[in-house]
Backbone as XML, in Angstrom:
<?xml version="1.0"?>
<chain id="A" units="angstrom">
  <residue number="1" name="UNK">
    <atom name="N" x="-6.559" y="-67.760" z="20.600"/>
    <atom name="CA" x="-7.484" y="-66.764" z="21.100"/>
    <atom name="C" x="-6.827" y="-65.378" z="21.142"/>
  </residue>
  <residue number="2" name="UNK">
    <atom name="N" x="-5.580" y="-65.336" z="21.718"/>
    <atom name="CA" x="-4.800" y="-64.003" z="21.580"/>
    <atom name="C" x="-4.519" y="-63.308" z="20.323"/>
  </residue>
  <residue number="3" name="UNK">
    <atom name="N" x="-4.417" y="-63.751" z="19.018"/>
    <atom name="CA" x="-4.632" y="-63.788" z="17.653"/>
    <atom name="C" x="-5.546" y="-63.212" z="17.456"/>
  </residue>
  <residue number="4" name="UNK">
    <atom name="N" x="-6.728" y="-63.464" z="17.403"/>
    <atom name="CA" x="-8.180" y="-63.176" z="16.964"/>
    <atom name="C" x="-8.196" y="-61.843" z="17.596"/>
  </residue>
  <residue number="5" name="UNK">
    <atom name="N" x="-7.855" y="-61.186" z="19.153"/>
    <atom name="CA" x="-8.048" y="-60.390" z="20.102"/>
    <atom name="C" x="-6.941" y="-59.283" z="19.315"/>
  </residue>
  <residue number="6" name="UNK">
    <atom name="N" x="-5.684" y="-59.726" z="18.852"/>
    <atom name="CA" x="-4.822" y="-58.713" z="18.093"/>
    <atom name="C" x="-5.300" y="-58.121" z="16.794"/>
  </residue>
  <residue number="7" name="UNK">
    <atom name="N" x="-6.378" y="-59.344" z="15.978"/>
    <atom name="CA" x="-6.823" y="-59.037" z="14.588"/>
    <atom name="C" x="-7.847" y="-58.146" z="15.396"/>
  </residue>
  <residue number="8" name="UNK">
    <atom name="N" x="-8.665" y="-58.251" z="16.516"/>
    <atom name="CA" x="-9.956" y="-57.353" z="16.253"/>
    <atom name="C" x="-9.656" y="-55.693" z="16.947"/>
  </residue>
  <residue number="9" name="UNK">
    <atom name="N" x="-8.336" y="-55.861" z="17.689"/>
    <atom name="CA" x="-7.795" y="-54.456" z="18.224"/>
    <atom name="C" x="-6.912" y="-53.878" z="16.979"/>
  </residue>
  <residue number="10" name="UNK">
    <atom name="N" x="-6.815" y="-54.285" z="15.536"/>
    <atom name="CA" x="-6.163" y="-53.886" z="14.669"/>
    <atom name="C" x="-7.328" y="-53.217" z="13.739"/>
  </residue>
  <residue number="11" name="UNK">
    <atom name="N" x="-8.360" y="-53.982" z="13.723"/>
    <atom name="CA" x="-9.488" y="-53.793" z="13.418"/>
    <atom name="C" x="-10.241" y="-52.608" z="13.612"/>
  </residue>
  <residue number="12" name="UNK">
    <atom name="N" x="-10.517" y="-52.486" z="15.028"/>
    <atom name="CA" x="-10.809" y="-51.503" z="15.970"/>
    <atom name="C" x="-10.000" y="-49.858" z="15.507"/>
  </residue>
  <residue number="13" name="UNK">
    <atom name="N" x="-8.897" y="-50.082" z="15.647"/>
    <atom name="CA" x="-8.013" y="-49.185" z="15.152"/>
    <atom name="C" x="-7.921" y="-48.300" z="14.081"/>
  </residue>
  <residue number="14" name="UNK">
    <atom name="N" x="-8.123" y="-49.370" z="13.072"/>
    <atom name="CA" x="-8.285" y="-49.026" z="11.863"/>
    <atom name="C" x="-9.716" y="-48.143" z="11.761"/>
  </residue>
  <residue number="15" name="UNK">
    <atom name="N" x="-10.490" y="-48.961" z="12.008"/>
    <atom name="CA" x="-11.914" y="-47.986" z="12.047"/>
    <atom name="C" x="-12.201" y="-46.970" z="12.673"/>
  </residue>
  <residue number="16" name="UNK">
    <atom name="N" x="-11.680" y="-46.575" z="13.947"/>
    <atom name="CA" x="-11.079" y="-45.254" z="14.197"/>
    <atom name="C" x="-10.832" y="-44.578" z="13.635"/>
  </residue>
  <residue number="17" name="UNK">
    <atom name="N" x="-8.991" y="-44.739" z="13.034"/>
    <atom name="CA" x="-8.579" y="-44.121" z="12.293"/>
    <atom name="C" x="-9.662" y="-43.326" z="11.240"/>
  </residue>
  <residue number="18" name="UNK">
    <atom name="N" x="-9.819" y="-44.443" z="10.232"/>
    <atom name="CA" x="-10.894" y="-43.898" z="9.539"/>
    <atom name="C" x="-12.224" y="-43.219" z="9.372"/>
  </residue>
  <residue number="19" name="UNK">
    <atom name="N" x="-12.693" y="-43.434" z="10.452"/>
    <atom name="CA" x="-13.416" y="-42.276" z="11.033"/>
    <atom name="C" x="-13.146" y="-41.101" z="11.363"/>
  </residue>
  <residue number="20" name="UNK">
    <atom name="N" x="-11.854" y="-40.834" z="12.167"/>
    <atom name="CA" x="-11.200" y="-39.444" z="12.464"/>
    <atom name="C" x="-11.025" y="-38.889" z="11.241"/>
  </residue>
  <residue number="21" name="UNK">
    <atom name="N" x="-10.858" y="-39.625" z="10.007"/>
    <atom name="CA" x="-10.300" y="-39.325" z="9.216"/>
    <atom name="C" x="-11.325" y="-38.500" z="7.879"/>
  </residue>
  <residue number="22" name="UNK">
    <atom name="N" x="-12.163" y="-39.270" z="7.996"/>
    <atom name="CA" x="-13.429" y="-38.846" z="7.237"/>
    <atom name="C" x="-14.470" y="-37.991" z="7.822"/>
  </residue>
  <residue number="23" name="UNK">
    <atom name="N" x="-14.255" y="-37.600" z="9.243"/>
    <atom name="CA" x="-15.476" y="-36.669" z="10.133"/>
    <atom name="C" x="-15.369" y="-35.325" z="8.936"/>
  </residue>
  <residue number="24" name="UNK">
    <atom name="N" x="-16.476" y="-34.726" z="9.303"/>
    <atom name="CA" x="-16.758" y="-33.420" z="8.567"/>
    <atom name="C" x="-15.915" y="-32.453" z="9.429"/>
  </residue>
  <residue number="25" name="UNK">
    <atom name="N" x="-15.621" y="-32.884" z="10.647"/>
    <atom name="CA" x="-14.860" y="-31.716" z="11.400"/>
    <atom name="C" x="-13.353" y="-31.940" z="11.064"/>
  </residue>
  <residue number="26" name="UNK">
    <atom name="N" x="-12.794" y="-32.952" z="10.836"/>
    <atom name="CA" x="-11.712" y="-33.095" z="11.027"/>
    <atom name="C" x="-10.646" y="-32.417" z="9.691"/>
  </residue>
  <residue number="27" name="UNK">
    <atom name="N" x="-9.943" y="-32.837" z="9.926"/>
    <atom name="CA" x="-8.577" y="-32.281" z="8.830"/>
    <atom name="C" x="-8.824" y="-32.973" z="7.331"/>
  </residue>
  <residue number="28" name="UNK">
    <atom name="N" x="-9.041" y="-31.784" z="6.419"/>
    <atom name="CA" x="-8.970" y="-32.260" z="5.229"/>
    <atom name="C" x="-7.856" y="-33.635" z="4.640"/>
  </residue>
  <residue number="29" name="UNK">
    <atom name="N" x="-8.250" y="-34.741" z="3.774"/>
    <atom name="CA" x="-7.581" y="-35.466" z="3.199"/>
    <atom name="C" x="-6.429" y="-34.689" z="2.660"/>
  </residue>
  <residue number="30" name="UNK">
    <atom name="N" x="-6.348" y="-33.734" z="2.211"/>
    <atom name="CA" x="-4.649" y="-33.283" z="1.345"/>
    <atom name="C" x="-4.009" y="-32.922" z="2.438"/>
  </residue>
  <residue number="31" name="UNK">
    <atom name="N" x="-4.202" y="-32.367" z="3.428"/>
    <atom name="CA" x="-3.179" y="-31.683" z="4.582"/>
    <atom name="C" x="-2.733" y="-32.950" z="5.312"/>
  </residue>
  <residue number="32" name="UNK">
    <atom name="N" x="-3.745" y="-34.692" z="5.134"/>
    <atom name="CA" x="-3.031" y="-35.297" z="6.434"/>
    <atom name="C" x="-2.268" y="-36.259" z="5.101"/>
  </residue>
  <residue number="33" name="UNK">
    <atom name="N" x="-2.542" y="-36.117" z="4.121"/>
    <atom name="CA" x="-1.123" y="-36.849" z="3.065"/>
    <atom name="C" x="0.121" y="-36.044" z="2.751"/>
  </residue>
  <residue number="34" name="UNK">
    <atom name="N" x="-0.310" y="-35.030" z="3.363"/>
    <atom name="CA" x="0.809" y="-33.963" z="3.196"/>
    <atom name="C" x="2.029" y="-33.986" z="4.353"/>
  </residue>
  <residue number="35" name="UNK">
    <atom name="N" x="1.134" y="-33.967" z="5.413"/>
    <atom name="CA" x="1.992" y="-34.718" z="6.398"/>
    <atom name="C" x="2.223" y="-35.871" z="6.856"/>
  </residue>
  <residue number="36" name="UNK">
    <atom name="N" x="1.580" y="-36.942" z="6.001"/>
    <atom name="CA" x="1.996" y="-38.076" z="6.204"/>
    <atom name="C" x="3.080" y="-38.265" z="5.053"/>
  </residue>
  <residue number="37" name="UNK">
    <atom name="N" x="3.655" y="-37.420" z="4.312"/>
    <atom name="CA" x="4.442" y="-37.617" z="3.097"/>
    <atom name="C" x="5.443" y="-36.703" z="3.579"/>
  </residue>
  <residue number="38" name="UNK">
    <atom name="N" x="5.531" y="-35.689" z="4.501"/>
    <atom name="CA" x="6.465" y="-34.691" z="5.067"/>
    <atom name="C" x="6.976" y="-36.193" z="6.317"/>
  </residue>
  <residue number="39" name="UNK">
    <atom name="N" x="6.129" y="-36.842" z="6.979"/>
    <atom name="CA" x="7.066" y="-37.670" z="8.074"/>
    <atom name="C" x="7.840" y="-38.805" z="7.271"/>
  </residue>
  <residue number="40" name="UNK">
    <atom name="N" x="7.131" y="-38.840" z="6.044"/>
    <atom name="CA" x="7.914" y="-40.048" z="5.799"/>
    <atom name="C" x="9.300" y="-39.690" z="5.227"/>
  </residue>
  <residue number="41" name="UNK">
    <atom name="N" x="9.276" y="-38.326" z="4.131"/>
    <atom name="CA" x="10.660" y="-38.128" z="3.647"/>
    <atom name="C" x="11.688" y="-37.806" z="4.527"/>
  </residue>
  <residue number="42" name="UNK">
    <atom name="N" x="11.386" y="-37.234" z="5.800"/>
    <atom name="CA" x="11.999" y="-36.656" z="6.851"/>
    <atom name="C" x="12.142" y="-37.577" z="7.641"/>
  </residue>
  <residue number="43" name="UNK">
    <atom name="N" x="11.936" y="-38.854" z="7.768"/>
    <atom name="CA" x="12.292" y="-40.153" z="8.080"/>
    <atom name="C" x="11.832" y="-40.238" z="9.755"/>
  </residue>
  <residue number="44" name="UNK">
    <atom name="N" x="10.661" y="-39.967" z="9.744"/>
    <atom name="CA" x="10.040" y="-39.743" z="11.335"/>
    <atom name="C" x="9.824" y="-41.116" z="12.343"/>
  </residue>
  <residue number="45" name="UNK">
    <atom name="N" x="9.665" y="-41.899" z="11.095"/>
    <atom name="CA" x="9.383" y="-43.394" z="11.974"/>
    <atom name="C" x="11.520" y="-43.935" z="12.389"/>
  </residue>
  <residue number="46" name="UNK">
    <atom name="N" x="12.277" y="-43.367" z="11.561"/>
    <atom name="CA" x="13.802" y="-43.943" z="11.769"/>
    <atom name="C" x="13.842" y="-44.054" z="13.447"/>
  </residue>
  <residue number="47" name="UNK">
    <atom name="N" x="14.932" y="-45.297" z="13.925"/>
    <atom name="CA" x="16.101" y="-44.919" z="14.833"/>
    <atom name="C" x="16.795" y="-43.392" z="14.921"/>
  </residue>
  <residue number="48" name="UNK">
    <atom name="N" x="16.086" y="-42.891" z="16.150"/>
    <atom name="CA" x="17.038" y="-41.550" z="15.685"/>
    <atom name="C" x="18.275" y="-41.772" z="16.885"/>
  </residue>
  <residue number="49" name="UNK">
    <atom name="N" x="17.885" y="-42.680" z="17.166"/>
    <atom name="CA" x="19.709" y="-43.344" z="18.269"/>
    <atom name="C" x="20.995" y="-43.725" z="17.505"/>
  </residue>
  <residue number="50" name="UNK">
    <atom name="N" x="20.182" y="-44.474" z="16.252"/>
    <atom name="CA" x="21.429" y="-44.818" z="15.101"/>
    <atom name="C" x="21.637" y="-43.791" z="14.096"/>
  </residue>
  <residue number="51" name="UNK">
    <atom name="N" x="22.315" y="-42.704" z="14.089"/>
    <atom name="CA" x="22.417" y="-41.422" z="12.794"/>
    <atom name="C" x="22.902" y="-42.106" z="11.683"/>
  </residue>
  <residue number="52" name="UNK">
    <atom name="N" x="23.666" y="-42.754" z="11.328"/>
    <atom name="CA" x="23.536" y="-43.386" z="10.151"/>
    <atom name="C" x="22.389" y="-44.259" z="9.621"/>
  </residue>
  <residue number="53" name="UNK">
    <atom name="N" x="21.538" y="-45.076" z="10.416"/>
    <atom name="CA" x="20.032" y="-45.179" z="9.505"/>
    <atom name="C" x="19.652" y="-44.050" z="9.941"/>
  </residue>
  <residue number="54" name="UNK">
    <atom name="N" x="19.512" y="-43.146" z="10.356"/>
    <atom name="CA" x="18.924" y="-41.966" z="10.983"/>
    <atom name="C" x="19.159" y="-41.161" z="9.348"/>
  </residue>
  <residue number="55" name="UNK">
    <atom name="N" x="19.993" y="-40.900" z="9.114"/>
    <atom name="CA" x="20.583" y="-39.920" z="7.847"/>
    <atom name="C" x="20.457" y="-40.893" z="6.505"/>
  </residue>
  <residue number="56" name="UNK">
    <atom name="N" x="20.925" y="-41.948" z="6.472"/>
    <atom name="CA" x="20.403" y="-42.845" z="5.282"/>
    <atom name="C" x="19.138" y="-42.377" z="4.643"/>
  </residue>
  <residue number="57" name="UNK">
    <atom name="N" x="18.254" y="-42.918" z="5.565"/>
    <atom name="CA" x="17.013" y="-43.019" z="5.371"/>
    <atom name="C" x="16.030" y="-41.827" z="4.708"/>
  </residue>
  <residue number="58" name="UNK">
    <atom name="N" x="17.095" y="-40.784" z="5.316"/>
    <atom name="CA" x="16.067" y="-39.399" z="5.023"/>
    <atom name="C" x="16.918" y="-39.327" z="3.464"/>
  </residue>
  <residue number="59" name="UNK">
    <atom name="N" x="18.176" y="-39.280" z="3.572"/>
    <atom name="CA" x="18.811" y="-38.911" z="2.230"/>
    <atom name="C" x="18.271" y="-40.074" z="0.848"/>
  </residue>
  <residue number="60" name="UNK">
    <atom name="N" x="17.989" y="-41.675" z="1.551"/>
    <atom name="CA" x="17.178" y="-42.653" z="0.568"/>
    <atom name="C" x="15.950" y="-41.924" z="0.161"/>
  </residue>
  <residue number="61" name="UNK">
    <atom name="N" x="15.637" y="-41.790" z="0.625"/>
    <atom name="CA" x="13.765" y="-40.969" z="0.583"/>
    <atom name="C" x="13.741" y="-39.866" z="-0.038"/>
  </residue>
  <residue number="62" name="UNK">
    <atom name="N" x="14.948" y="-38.779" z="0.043"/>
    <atom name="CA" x="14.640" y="-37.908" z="-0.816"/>
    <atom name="C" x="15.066" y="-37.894" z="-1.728"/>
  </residue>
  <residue number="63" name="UNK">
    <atom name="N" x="15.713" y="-38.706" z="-2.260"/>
    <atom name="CA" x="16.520" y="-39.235" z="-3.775"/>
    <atom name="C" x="14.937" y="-39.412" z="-4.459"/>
  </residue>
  <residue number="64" name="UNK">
    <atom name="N" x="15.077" y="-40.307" z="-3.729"/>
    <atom name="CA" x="13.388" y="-41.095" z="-4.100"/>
    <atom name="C" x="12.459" y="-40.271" z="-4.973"/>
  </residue>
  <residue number="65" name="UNK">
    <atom name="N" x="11.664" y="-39.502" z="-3.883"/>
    <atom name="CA" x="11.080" y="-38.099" z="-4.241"/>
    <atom name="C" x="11.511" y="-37.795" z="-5.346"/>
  </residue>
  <residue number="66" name="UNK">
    <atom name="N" x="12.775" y="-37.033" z="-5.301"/>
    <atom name="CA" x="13.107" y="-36.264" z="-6.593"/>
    <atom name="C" x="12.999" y="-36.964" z="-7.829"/>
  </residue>
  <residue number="67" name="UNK">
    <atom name="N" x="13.284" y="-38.526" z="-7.842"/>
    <atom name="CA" x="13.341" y="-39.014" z="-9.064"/>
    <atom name="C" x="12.375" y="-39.417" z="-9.594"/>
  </residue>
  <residue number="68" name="UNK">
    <atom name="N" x="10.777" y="-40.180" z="-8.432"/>
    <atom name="CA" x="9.604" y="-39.920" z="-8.622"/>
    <atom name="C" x="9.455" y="-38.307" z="-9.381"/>
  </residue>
  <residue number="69" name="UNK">
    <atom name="N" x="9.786" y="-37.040" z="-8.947"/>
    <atom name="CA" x="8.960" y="-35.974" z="-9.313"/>
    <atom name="C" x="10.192" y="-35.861" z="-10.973"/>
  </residue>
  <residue number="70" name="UNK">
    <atom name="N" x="11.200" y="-36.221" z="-10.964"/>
    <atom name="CA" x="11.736" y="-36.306" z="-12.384"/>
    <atom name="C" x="10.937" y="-37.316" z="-13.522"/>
  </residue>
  <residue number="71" name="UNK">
    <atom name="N" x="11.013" y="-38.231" z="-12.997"/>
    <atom name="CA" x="9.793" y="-39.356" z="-14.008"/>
    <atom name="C" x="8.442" y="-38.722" z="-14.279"/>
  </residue>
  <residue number="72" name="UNK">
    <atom name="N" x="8.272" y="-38.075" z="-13.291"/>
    <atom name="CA" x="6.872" y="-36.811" z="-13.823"/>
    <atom name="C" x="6.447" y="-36.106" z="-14.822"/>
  </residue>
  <residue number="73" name="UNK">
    <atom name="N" x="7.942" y="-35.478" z="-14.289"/>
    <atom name="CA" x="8.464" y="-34.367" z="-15.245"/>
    <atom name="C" x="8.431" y="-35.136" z="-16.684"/>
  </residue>
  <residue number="74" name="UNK">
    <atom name="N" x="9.486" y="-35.940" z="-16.992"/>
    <atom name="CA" x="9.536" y="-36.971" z="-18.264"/>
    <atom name="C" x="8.213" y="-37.239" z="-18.228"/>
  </residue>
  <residue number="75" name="UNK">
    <atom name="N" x="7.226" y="-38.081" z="-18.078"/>
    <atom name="CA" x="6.399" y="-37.929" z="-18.517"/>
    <atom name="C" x="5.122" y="-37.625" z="-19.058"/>
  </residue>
  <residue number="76" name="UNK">
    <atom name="N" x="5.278" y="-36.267" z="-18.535"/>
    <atom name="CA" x="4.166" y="-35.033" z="-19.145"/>
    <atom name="C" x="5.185" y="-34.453" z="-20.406"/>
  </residue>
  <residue number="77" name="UNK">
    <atom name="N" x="6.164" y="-34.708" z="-20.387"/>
    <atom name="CA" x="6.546" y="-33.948" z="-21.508"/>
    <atom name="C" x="6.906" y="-34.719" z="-22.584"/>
  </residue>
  <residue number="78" name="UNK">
    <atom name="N" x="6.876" y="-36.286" z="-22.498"/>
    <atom name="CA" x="6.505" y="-37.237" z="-23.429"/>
    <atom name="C" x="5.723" y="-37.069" z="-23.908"/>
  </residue>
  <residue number="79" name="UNK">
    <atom name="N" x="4.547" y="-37.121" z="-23.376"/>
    <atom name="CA" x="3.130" y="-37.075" z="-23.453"/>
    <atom name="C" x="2.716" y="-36.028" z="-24.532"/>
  </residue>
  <residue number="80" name="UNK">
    <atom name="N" x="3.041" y="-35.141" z="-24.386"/>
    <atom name="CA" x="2.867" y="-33.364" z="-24.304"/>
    <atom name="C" x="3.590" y="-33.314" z="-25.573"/>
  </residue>
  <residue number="81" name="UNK">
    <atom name="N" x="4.919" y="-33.434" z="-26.007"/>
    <atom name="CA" x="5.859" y="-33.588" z="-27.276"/>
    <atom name="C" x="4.834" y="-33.857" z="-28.499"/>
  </residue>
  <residue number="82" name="UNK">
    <atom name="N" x="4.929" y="-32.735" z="-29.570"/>
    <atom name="CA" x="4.080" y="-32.578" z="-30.696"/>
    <atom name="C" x="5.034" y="-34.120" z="-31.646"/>
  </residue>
  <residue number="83" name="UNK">
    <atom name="N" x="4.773" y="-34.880" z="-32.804"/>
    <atom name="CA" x="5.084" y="-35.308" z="-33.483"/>
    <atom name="C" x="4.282" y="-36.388" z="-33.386"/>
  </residue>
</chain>
C-alpha cells in the first residue's frame, strides 16, 4: 500500500511540474533547459561536503560539454564538406 501512495505522490509531482511548466504565464521552455543545463554542468545536485566529488563532477561535465559541442562542430562540417 505504501508503494502505490509513493507511485501516486510521484505522479502528482510530475503533473505539477508539468503544468508549471507549460502555463502561459510561466517561464519559457529555453530559459528553464538553460538552467537546468547551467545546474547540471556546475554540478548543483553534487556533495558539496566532499570537494573532490564536488570538483570531479563539475570538471567530468564540462569535458563532457565541450566534446559534445566538438562532435558538433565535426559534424556540421562533415556534413557541409563539398566532394
Amino acid at each position: 500500500m505504501a508503494e502505490r501512495r509513493d507511485h501516486e505522490q510521484e505522479s502528482r509531482r510530475i503533473l505539477e511540474r508539468v503544468a508549471r511548466e507549460t502555463a502561459p504565464g510561466g517561464a519559457p521552455f529555453v530559459v528553464l533547459a538553460a538552467k537546468d543545463a547551467r545546474d547540471h554542468v556546475t554540478a548543483a545536485d553534487a556533495d558539496r561536503s566532499d570537494p573532490i566529488e564536488y570538483w570531479a563532477t563539475r570538471v567530468g561535465r564540462t569535458l563532457g560539454f565541450i566534446i559534445a559541442i566538438g562532435l558538433l562542430v565535426w559534424l556540421v562540417y562533415a556534413a557541409t564538406r563539398s566532394g
